[in-house]
Backbone as JSON, one array per atom type, in Angstrom:
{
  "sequence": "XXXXXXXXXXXXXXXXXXXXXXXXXXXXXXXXXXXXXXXXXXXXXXXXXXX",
  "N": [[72.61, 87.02, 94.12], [73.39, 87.71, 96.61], [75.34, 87.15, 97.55], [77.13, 87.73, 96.34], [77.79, 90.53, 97.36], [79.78, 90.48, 98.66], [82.22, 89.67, 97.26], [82.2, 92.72, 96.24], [83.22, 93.99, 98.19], [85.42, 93.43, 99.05], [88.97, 93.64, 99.46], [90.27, 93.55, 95.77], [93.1, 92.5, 95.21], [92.48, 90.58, 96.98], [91.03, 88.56, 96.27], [90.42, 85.09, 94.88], [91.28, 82.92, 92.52], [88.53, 81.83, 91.46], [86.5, 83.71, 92.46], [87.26, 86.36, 91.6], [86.86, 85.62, 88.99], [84.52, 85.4, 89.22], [83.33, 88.36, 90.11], [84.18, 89.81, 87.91], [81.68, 88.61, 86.06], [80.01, 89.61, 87.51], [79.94, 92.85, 86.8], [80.13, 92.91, 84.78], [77.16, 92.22, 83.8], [76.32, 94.26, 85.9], [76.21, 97.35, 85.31], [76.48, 99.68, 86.84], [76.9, 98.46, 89.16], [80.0, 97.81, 88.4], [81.08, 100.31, 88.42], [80.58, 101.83, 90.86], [82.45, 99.78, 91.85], [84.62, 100.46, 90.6], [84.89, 102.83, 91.86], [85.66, 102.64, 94.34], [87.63, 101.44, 94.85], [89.78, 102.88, 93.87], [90.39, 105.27, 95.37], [92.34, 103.47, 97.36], [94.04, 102.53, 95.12], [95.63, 104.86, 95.14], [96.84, 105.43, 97.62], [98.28, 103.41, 97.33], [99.98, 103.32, 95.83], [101.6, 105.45, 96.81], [102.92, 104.44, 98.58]],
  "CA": [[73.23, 88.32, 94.24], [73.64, 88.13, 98.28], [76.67, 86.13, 97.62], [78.37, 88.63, 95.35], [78.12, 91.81, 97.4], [81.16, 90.45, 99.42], [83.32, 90.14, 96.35], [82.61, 94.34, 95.66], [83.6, 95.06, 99.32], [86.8, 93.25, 99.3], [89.9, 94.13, 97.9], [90.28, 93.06, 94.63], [93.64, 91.86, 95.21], [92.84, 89.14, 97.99], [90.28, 87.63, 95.62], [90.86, 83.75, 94.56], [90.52, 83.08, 91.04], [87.15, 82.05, 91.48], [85.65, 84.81, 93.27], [87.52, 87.6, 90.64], [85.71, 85.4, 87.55], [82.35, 85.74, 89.46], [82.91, 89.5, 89.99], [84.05, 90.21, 86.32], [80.98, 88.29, 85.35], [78.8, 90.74, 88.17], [80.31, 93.66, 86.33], [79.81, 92.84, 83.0], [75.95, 91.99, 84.48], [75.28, 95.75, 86.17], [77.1, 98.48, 85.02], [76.6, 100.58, 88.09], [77.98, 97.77, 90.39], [81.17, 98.03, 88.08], [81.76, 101.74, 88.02], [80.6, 101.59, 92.19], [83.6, 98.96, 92.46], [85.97, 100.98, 90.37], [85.17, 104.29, 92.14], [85.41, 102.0, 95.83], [89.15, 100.72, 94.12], [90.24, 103.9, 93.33], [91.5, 105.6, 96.47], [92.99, 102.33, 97.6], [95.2, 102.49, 94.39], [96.45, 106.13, 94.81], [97.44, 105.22, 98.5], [99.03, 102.6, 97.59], [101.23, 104.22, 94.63], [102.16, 106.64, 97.58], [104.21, 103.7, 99.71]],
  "C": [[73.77, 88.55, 95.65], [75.04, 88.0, 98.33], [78.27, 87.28, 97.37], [78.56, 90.22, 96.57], [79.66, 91.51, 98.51], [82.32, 90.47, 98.74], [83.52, 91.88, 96.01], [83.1, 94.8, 97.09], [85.01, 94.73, 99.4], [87.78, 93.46, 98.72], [90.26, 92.93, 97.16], [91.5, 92.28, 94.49], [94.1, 91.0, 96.13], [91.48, 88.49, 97.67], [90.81, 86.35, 95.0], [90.29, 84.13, 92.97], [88.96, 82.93, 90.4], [86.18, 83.01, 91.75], [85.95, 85.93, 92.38], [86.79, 87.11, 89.29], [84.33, 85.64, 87.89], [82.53, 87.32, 89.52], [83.31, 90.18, 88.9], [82.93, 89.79, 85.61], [79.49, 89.54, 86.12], [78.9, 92.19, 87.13], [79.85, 93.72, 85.07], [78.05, 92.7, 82.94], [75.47, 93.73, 84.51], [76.59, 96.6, 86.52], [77.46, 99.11, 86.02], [77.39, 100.0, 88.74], [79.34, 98.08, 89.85], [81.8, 99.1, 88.3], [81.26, 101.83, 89.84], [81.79, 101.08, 92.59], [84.86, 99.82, 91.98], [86.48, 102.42, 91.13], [85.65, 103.84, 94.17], [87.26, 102.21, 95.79], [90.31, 102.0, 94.11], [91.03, 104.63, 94.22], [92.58, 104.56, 96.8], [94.77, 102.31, 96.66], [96.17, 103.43, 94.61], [97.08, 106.14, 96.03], [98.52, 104.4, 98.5], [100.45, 102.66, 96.5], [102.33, 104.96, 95.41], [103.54, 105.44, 98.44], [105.23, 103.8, 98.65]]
}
């Protein structure tokens, strides 16, 4: 698990394909972490709608 908390801090789209199948498999694992990552994700997106 030590491994993984660096895939939920980073953004999601400068993950390798490896590292986004391990944190779809964390997700699917513990619910919380998922809905933690989507609520992390979430500003990020609405800033980035804005450019």
């Amino acid at each position: 698990m030590n491994d993984t908390k660096y895939l939920l801090l980073k953004n999601e789209y400068n993950l390798n394909e490896e590292q986004n199948i391990k944190l779809m498999d964390v997700k699917k694992q513990f619910l919380h972490l998922a809905e933690m990552h989507k609520l992390k994700e979430k500003p990020r997106q609405i800033f980035e709608n804005k450019k």
